[in-house]
FIVEXMI-34433 format. One record per atom (N, C-alpha, C, O): x, y, z. Coordinates in pm, whole numbers, plus 50000, padded with zeros to 5 digits. Atoms other than C-alpha are relative to their C-alpha. Layout:
# FIVEXMI-34433
XYZ ...
This chain:
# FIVEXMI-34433
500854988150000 500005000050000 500885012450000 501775014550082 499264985950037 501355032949881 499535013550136 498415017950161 499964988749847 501855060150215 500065013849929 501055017549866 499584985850010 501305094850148 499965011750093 499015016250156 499554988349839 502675121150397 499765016649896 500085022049791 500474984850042 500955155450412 501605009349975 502695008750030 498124986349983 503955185250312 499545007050125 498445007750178 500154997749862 504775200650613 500915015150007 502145016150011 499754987850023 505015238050599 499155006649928 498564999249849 500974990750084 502765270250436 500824997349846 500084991549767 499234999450126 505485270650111 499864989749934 499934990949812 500575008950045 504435232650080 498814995249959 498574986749873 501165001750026 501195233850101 498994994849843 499185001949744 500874998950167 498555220649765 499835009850004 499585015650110 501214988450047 497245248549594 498124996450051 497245004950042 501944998649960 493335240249707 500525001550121 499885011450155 499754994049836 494935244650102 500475014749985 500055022550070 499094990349996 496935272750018 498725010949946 498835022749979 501224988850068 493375290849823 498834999050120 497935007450128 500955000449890 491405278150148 500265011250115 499475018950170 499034990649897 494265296450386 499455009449960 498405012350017 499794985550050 494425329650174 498985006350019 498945017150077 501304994049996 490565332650121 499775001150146 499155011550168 500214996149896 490395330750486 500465012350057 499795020950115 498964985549961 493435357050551 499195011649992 498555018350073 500624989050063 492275379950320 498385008350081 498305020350107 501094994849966 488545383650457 499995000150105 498875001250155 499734999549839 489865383250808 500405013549998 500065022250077 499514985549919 491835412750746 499365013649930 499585025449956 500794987050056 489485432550515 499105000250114 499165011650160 500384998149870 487315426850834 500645005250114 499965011850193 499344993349888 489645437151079 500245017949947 500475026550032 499644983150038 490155474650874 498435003449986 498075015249995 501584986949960 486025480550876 499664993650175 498524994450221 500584999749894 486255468551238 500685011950027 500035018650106 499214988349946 488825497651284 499045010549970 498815018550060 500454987650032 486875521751119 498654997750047 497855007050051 501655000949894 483615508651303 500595007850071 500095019050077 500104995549866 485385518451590 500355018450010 499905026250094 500004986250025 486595553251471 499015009650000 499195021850001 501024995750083 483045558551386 499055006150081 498195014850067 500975000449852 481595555851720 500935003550121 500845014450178 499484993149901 484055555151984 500865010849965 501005019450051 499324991650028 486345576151788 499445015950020 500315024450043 500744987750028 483775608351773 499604997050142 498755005850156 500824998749835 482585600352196 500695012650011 499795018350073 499574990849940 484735632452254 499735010249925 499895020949984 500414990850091 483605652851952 500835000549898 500635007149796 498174996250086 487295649651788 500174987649878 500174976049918 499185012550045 488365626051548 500834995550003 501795003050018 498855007549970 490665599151571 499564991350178 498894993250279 500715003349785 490395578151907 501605000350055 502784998450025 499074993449792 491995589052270 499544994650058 498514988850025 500175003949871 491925578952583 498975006650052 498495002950159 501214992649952 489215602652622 498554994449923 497474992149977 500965009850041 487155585852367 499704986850107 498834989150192 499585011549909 487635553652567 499035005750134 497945000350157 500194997549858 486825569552901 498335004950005 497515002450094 501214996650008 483745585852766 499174990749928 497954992049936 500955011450033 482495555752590 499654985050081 498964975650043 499975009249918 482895533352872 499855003450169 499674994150248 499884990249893 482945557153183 499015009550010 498275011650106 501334988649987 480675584453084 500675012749957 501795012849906 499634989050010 481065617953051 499115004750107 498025009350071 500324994749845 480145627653440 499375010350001 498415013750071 499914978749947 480365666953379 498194999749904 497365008149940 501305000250087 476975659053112 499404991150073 499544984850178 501025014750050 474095638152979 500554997049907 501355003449840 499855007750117 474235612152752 499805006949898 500705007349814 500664993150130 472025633952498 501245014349973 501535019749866 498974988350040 474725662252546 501374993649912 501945001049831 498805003950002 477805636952481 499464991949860 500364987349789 500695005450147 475725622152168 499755015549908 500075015449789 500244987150053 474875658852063 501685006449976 501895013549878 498584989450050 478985672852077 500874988149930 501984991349886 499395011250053 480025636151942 499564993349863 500094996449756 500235009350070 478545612651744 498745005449899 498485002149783 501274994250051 475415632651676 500155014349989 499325022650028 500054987849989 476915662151606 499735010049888 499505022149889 500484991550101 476275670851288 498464994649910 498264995149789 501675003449964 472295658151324 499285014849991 498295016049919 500864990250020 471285694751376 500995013450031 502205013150053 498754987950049 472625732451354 500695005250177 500035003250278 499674999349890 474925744451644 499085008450095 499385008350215 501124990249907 471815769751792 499544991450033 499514992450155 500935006150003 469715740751775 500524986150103 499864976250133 498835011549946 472605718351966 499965005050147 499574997950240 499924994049905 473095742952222 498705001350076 498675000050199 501084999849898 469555747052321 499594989650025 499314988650144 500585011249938 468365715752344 500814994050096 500154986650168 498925000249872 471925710152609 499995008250082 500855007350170 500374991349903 470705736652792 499104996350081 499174997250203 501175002349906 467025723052851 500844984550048 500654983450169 499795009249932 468765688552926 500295001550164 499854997550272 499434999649820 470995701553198 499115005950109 499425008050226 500894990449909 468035719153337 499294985150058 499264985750181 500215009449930 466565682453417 498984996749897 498044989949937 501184997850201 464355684453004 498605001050086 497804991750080 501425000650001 461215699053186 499294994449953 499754989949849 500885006250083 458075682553081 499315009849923 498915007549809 500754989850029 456355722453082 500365001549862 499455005249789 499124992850125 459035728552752 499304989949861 499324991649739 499815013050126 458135698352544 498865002049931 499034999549812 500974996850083 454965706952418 499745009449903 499295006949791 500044989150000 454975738852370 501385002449880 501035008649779 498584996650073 458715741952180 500784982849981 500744976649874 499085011750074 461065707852209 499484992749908 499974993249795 500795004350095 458485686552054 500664996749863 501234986949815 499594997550108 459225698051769 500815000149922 500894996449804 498654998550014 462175705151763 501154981849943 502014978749861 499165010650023 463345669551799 499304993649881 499894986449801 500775008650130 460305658351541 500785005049877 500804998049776 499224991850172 462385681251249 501544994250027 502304994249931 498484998249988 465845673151396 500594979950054 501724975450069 499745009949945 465295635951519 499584987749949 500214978449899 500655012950033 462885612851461 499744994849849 499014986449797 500205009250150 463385607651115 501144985150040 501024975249968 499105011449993 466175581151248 498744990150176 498164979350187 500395004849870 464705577851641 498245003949985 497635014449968 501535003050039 461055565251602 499634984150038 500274973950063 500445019850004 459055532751628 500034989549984 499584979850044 499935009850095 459905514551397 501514994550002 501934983149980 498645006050037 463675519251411 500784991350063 501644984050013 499435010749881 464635500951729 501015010050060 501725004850147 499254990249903 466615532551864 498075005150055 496915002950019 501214994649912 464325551752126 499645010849975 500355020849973 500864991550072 461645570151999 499465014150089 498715015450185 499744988849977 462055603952036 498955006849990 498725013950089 501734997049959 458715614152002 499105000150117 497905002750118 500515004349902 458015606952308 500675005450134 501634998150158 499334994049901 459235627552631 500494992850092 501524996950146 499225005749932 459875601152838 501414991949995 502254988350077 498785009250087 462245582852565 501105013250049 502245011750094 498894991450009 463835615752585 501015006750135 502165011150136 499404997949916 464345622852914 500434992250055 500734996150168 499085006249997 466025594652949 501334998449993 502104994150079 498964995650083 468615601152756 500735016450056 501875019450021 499754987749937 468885637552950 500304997150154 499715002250249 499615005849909 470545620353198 502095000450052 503084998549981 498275004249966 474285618453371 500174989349925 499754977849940 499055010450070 476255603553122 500814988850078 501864991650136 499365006749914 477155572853284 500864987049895 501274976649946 499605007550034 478565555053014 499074987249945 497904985949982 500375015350029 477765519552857 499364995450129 499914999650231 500565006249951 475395500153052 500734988250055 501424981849977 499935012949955 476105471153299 499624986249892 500444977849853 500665008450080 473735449553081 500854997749867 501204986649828 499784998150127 475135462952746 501424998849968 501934998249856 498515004450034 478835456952833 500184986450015 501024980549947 499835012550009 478275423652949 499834990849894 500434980049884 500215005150138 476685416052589 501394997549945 502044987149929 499474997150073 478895431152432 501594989150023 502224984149930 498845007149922 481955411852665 500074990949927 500774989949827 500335016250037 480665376052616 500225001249805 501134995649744 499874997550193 480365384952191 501525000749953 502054993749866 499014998450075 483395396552142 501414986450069 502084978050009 499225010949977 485525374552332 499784985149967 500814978449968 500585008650050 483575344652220 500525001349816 501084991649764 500155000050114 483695357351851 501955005449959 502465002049852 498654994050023 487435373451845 500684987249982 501324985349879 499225010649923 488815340452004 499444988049883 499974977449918 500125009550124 487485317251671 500915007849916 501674999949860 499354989350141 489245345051421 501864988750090 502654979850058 498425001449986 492375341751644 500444982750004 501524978249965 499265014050000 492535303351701 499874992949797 500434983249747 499575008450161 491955297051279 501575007249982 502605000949958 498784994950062 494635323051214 501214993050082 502274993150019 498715000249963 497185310551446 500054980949957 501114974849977 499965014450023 496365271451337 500615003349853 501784999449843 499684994250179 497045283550955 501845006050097 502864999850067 498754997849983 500185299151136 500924989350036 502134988850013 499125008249903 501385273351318 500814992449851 501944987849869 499205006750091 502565258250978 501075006349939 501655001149845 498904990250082 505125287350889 501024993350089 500904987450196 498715008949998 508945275850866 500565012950025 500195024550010 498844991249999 512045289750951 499975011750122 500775021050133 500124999349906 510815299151251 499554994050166 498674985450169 499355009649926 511435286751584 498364998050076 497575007450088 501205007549885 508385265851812 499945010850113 498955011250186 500464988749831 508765295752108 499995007849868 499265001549790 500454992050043 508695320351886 498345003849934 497615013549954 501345001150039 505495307751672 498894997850143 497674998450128 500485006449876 504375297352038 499545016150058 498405018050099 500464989249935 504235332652160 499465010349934 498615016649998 500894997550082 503115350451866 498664998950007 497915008750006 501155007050030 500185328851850 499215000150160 498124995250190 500404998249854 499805336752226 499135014250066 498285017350151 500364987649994 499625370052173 499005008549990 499065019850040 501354992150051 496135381752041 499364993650099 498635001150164 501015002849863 494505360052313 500365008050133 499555016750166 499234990049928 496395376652572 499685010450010 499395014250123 500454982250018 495525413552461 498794996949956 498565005349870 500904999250043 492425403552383 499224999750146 498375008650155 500195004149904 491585390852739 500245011950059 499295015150131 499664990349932 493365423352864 499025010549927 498405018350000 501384988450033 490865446052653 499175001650033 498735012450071 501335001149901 487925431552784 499675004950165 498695010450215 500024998149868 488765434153130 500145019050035 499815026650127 499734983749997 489735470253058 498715007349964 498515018450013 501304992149987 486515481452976 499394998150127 498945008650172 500254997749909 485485472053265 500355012450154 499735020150227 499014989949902 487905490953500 499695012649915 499075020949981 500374986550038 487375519253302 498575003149984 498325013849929 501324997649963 483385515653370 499865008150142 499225018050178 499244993449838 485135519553751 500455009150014 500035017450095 499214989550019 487315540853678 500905012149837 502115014149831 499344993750124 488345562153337 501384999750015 501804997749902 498695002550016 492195560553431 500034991649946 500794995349856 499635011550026 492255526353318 499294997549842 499054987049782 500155000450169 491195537952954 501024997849887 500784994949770 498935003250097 494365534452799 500484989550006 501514987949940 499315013549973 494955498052919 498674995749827 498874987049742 500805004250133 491965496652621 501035001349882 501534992249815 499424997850134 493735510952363 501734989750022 502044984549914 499115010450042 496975488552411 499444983950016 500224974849987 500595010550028 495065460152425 499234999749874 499444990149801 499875002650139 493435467552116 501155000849881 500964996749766 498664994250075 496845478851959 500484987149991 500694982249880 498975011450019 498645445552080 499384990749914 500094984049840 500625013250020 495935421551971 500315003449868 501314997149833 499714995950114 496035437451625 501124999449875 501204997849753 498744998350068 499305441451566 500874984149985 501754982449900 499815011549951 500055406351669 499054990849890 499694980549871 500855002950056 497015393951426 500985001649850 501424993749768 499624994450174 498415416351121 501254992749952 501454990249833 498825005850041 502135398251182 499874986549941 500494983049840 500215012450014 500935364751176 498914999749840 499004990749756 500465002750161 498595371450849 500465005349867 499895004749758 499444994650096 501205389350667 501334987849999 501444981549893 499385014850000 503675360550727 499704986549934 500394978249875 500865015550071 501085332950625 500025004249870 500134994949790 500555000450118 500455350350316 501704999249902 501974993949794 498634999350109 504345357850202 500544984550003 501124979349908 499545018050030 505115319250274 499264991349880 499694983049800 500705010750094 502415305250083 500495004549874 500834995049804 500394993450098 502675327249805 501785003149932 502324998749831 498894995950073 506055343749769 501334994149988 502124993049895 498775010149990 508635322749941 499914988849936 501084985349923 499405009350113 508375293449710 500505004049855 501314997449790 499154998850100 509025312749416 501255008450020 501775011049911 498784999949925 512205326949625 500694990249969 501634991449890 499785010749953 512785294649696 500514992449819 501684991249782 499635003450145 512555279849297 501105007949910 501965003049837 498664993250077 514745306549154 501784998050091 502855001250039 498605002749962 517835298249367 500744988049998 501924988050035 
C-alpha cells in the first residue's frame, strides 16, 4: 500500500489548502480594517474629535460625568444631526433636568424636524417622540450600561477568540521559525484580547484605566496583522524565492 505524507510547511502546502488559507486571511483582514473604522466611527467621535483617545475610551465606557448622555451624543457622534443653535439649546434644557412644561409647547418639535426621522418606532433606537424616551437620555452620562457591556463582553471574546485560534492554526505551519517564537506570537492576540475586555470594565470603575483599552486593542492587532502577513508571504512568495535559487 502506497503512504502518502501531508507537506509540512505554508510554502508546501497544495494549491486548494493554500486558496482555502488565503481566502480566509484575506477576509479576516478586510474585516479587521472596517472593524477599525467601526470603531473610529463611534468611539472615535465620543469626545467630539476625530481619531480615538483615551478620552474617547473613558467617555464611551465611563461616561462623561460633567453631562448627559444626549449632550455627549449631541457634541460627538450626533453632532452634525442638527445646527449648532439648535445643539446648544436643546443642552441647555437637558441640563436643566428636560422639563416636561418645555416639550409641548417648543422641544416637541424641535426633535420631530431634527430627530425622529432616524429615532422613532419602527427603528429600534428610542423614539424620540416621546418625552419620556427623551428624558432618558437627559441624563448623567454614565457611560455603557452594565447589561450592554456584558453583551457586548461575552460576543466579542467568544467571537474574536474563533478568528484568532483559525489564524494562528494556519500559522502554526510557517517555517524557519522557531516553536517559542510561533508559540508566543500565536499567544499573543489572546492575551491582549483578554486584557481589553477586562479594561473596559475598569474603566466603567474608573476612566484612568482607559488606555489599558487602547493597548490592548493595539497589541491584539498588531500581533494578528504579523501572523497574516507572514502566512500570506510563505504561501505565496517564498516558494518562488525558493525555485529561483
Amino acid at each position: 500500500m502506497k503512504t502518502y505524507h501531508l507537506p509540512v510547511g505554508l510554502p508546501n502546502l497544495p494549491l486548494s489548502v493554500k486558496m482555502l488559507f488565503t481566502g480566509y486571511l484575506l477576509t479576516i483582514g478586510f474585516g479587521l480594517m472596517m472593524a477599525g473604522a467601526q470603531i473610529m466611527l463611534t468611539h472615535g467621535m465620543a469626545d467630539g474629535k476625530p481619531g480615538l483617545s483615551v478620552e474617547d475610551i473613558a467617555y464611551s465606557y465611563h461616561g462623561n460625568r460633567d453631562g448627559t448622555t444626549l449632550e455627549a451624543k449631541l457634541n460627538g457622534s450626533m453632532k452634525d444631526k442638527a445646527s449648532p443653535e439648535i445643539r446648544i439649546e436643546v443642552i441647555k434644557w437637558a441640563r436643566e433636568g428636560a422639563p416636561a412644561e418645555q416639550w409641548e409647547s417648543h422641544f416637541k418639535a424641535v426633535f420631530t424636524e431634527n430627530c425622529t426621522l432616524c429615532h422613532n418606532a419602527e427603528s429600534g433606537l428610542p423614539d424620540f417622540s416621546k418625552l419620556e424616551n427623551v428624558q432618558h437620555v437627559a441624563t448623567i452620562d454614565k457611560g455603557i450600561s452594565i447589561a450592554s457591556l456584558t453583551k457586548v463582553s461575552h460576543i466579542h471574546l467568544f467571537g474574536i477568540s474563533f478568528i484568532f485560534i483559525l489564524m494562528g492554526a494556519i500559522f502554526a505551519f510557517a517555517v524557519g521559525i522557531s516553536e517559542l517564537k510561533k508559540a508566543i506570537l500565536i499567544s499573543i492576540p489572546f492575551a491582549f484580547l483578554i486584557i481589553d475586555v477586562i479594561s473596559w470594565w475598569l474603566t466603567k470603575l474608573n476612566a484612568d484605566f482607559a488606555w489599558i483599552t487602547i493597548i490592548g486593542g493595539y497589541g491584539y492587532t498588531m500581533a494578528s496583522t504579523a501572523m497574516l502577513l507572514i502566512s500570506l508571504y510563505q504561501m505565496w512568495i517564498l516558494p518562488i524565492k525558493q525555485a529561483k535559487q
